[in-house]
N, C-alpha and C positions, 0 to 999 in steps of 0.2 A: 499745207500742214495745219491740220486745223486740232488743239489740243481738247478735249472734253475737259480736263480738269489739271490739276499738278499730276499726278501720278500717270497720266498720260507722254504726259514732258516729261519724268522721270524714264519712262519706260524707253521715249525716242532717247534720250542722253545714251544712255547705256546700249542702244545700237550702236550707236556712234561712236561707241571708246569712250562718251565723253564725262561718264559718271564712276566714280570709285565706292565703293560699299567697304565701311570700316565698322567693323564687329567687335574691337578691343573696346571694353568700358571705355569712355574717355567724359570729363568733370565737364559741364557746361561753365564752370567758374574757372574761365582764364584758358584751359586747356582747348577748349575747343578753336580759344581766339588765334590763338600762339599756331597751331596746324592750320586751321583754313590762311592765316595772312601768310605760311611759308610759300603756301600751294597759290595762293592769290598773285603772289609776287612771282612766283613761277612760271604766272602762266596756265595752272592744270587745271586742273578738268573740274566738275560739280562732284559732290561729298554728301555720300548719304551715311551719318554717323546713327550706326542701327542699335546701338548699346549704352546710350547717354547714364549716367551716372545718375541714380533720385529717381527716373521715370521711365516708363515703358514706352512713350512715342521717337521711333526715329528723329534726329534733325538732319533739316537737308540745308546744305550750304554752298554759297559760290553755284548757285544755276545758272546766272546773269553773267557769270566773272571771263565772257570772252567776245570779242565783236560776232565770233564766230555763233556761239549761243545766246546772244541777243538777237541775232536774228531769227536763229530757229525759232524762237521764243514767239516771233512776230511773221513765225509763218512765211519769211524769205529767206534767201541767202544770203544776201546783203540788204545794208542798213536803208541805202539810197534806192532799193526798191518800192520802202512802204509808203514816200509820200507818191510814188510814180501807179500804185494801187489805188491810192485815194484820188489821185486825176480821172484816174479811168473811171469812176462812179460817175464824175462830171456832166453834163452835156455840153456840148461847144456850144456859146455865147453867153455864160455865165459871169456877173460881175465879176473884175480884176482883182479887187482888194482881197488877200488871202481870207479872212474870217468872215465876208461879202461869200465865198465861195464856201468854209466850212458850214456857215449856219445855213444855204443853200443845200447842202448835200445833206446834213439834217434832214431836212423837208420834202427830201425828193421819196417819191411815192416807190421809184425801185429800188430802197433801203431801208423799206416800210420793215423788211423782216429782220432786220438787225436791232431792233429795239430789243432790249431788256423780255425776256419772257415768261415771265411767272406761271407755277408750278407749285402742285400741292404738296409733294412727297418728294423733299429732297434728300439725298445723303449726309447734308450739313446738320441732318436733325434727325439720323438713327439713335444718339443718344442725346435726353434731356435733363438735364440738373438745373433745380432751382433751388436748393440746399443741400447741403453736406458738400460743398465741391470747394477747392482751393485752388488759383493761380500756380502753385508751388508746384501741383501736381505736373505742370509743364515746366520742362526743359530748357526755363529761360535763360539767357546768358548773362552774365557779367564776364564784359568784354576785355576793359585793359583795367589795368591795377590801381586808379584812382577812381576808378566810375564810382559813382552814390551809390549805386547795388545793380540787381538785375532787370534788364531793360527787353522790350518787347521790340523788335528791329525791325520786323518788317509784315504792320499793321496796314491794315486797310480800314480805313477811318469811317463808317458811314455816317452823315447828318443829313438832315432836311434844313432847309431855307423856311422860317417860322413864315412869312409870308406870300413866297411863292409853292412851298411844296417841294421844290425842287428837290433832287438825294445831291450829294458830295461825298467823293470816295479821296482821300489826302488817306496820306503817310504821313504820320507825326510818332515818334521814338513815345514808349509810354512804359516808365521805372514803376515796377511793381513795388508798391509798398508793405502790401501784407497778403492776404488770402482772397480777399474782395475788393482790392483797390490800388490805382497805378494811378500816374501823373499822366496826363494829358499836353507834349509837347506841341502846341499849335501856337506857330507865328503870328502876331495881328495883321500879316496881310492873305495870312491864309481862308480859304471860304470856310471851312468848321469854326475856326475863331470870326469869323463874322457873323457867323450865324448864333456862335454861344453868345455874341456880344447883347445881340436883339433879344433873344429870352433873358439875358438878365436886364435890358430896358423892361421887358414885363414884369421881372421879380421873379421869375421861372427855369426850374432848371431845361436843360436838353437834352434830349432821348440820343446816345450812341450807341450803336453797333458796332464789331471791331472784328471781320472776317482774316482768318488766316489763314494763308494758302487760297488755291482756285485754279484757273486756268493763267498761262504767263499772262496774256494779251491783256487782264482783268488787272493782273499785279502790277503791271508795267503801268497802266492807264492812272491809277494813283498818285504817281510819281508826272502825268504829264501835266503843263503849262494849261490848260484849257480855261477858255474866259468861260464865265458863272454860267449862260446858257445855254453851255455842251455836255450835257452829264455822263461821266468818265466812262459809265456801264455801256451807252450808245456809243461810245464809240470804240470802247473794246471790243464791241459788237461789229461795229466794222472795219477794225485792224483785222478778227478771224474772219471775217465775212459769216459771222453763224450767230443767231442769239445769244446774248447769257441770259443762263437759268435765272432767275429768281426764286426766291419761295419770301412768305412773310415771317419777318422774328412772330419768336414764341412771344416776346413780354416787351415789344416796345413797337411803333407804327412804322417801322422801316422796313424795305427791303433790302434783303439779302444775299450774296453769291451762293446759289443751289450747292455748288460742286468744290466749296471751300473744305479744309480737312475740321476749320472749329469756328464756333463765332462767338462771341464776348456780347454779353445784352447788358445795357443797362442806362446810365445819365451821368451828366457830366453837372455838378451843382453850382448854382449861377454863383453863390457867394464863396464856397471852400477855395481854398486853394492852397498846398503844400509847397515845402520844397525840394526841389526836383534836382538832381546831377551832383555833382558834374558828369560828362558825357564824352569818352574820346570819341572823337565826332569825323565828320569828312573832311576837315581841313588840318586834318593830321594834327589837330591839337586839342585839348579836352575844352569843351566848352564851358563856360563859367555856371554853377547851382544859382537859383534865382526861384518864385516861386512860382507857380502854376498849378493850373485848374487842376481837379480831381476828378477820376473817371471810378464810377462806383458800379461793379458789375452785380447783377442782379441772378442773371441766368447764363449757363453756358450750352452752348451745344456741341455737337460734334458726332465724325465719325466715329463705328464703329472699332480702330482702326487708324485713330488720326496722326497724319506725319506732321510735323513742326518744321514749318519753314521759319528761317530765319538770314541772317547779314551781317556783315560787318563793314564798320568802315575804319578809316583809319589815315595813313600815308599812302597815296595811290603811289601804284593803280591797284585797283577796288573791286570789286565787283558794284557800285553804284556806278563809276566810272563809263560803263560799258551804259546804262542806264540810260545815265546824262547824254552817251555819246548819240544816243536811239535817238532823244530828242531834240538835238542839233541839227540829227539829217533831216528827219520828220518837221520837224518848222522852219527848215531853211527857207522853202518855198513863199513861208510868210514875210521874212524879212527881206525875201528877194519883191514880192507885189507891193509893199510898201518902199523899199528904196530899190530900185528895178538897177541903179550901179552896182549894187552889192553882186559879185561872182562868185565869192565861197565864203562859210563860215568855220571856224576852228574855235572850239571851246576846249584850249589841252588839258589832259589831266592833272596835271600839276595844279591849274587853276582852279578846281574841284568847286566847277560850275561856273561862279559867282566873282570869280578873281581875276579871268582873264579874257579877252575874247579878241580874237587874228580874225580881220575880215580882206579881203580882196575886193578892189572895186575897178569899175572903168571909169575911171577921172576923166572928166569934163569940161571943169573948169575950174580957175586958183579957189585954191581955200576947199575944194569939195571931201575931201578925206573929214576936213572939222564937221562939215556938216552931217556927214555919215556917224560920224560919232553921236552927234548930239541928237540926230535921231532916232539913234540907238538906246541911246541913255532915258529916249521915253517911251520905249514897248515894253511894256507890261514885268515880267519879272527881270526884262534886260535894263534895269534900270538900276537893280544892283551891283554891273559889272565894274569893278572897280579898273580896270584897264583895257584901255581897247588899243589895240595894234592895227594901223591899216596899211595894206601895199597895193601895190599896182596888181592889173587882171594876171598880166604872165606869171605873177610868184605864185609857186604851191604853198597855201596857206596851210597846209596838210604837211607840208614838210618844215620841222623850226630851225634846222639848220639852216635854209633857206633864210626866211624871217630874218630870223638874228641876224643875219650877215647883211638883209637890208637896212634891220634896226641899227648895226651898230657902223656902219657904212654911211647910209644914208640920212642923218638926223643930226641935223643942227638943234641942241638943246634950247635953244632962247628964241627961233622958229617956231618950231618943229614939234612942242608940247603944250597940250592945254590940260589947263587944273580946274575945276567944277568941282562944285559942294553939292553932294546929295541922301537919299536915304543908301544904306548899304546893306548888307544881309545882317540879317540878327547873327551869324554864328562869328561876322569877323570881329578880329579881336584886337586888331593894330589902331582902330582910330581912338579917338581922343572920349567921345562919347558912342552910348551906346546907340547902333541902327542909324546912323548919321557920319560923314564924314564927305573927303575931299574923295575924287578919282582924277584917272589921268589918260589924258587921249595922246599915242605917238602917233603923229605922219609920216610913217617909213616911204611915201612914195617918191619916185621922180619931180626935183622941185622944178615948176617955170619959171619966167622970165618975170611974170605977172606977181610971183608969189617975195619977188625980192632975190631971187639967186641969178643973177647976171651972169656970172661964170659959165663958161662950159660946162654939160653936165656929161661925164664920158659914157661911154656903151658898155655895157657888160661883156665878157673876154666869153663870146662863142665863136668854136669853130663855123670854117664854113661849111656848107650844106654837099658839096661836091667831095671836099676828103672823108665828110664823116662816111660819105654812101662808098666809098672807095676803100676805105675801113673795114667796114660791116664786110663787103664782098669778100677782103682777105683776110677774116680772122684767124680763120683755121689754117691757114698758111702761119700765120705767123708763132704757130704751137705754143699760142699762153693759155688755153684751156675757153 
């Protein structure tokens, strides 16, 4: 399933059952929020609201909002098929270490045609405005009832790297403030804020692009973990196995997604900066106003035609949720080549990314669950996770009933927990200061003798393997359905 653009995926949804077309006016202030979270919560399908309140472009909502269409999204069926895609580009005897093998397959000459492919005449640029044009004219949302105003949800951020050239494609929320200007929400550990940081060492502002809509594989890549010299568009590129388009902005040195529905030109100014929020945000609580850079657009493009994608988030589960869940199966691979105990990873929705992470390991030797953690706590954005849960290889880390019942079972508290000070995500809101605090590692595993539990440690209550198959033979005799 290879999508040319959104409206491609729009097209496949609605084979599927899996898109609803709503024709009654509905307000993008509040109304829109209140219907996609019923439908989110539900369960349903993607939402194309064709009659938005103030503007003529459809918005489309909840496309991401099911493991089911995250996948289609990424061109499988399942989630655990796309890192088993990206094996197969491989050749056997490839370094081990997982980003050893990404930045490998990078460079491999039979992936030469997934790079990024630039294009004179794209549809992102049937129409051009460089005056008389307004923000407003789009169907932004304002989501829940405290937000600052209306917010841009689900941006594709483009920057260059002032000294490598490199592009960067980040998702960062951007509140419109007026007709040519919105806040710019980029984290300082994100690469667009590291790259704004370096032009304002020059005293210079930075050129942004801000593509809306595309193909899934493009939107989804925004959102992925990728260290600084994998750039998102290659490897969206070889999520579909197919190029992305390019084309050059009209009014700034960036490239482009061709087959996006709009794209935003313009710079982000090294010294401005506004304030921005509050923001009911993905940990189901409004994040706190504070102030942030300004993104000054200059020129807009777009289709003839263009639909407004957009998101919400809120109380999971989400439609980010589904997101997140894409990039748990997709980089398990790497936390399994750097700690090769690691058996499964669980990032629940509840923990909306950043809060919780259930691992499964094959224990080794005393104390190995700590060390799991601790090596955990330093891979790249897994260093925000404020909890880690570890069980032995047999628990479904997939299942929490499971979990819990080891967690609350199996844990001697003054054993069994360790507490570490570290950075934590800019959105949590529980520590004492900001992007700083404690975390906490449970070792739910089987203790040994080595670890201090001398005691017996008892067996879990399963049947044996002779009645269960003795079972199975006579279920239907025994008429319970």
């Amino acid at each position: 399933m290879i999508y040319k653009d959104l409206r491609d995926f729009i097209k496949y949804l609605e084979s599927k059952g899996q898109l609803k077309r709503v024709k009654t006016e509905v307000d993008p202030d509040l109304e829109i929020t209140e219907i996609t979270d019923r439908i989110s919560k539900a369960y349903g399908p993607a939402i194309l609201f064709e009659n938005p309140k103030g503007s003529s472009m459809p918005v489309l909502m909840n496309a991401f909002g099911s493991y089911e269409r995250m996948s289609w999204a990424l061109g499988v069926n399942k989630l655990d098929e796309v890192p088993q895609k990206l094996a197969e580009l491989l050749p056997d005897g490839e370094p081990g270490n997982f980003w050893q093998k990404m930045s490998t397959l990078f460079k491999l000459k039979n992936i030469a045609d997934y790079k990024p492919k630039e294009v004179k005449n794209a549809p992102c640029q049937e129409v051009v405005l460089t005056e008389n044009f307004s923000l407003n004219d789009m169907p932004v949302l304002k989501c829940w009832p405290q937000d600052g105003g209306k917010f841009i949800t689900l941006p594709l951020v483009i920057t260059k790297d002032p000294d490598s050239g490199r592009q960067n494609l980040g998702m960062y929320r951007m509140q419109v403030f007026d007709d040519t200007t919105t806040g710019m929400h980029w984290h300082e550990h994100h690469d667009g804020a590291q790259y704004y940081r370096k032009r304002q060492r020059q005293g210079r502002p930075i050129e942004v692009a801000v593509a809306l809509g595309g193909d899934p594989a493009t939107i989804y890549s925004a959102t992925a973990p990728l260290p600084p010299q994998l750039e998102e568009l290659f490897f969206a590129g070889i999520l579909r196995r197919q190029a992305v388009e390019v084309v050059k902005a009209k009014t700034v040195d960036l490239m482009v997604p061709a087959h996006a529905e709009i794209i935003l030109e313009g710079y982000v100014d090294h010294e401005e900066t506004r304030w921005e929020g509050p923001f009911g945000d993905h940990t189901g609580y409004y994040s706190l106003a504070d102030y942030y850079p300004v993104f000054h657009v200059k020129c807009i493009t777009m289709r003839k035609d263009p639909i407004y994608p957009a998101t919400i988030v809120g109380k999971p589960p989400m439609e980010d949720c589904y997101m997140g869940k894409a990039t748990e199966r997709i980089f398990l691979p790497m936390l399994k080549t750097a700690l090769p105990e690691i058996v499964d990873l669980n990032l629940p929705l509840e923990g909306v990314f950043h809060n919780c992470a259930i691992i499964s390991i094959k224990k080794s030797y005393p104390a190995h669950a700590f060390k799991a953690m601790s090596a955990i706590w330093g891979l790249g954005q897994m260093m925000f996770t404020k909890m880690i849960i570890v069980v032995d290889e047999h628990v479904d880390a997939q299942n929490m009933s499971e979990v819990l019942w080891k967690v609350f079972n199996n844990v001697d508290p003054a054993r069994d927990i360790m507490i570490v000070k570290g950075p934590l995500d800019a959105l949590d809101h529980s520590s004492n200061t900001p992007r700083f605090g404690s975390k906490m590692g449970i070792d739910a595993t089987k203790k040994w003798p080595e670890e201090g539990h001398t005691r017996e440690w008892p067996d879990d209550i399963v049947m044996d393997e002779a009645t269960r198959k003795m079972v199975d033979e006579k279920w239907k005799e025994y008429g319970l359905g």
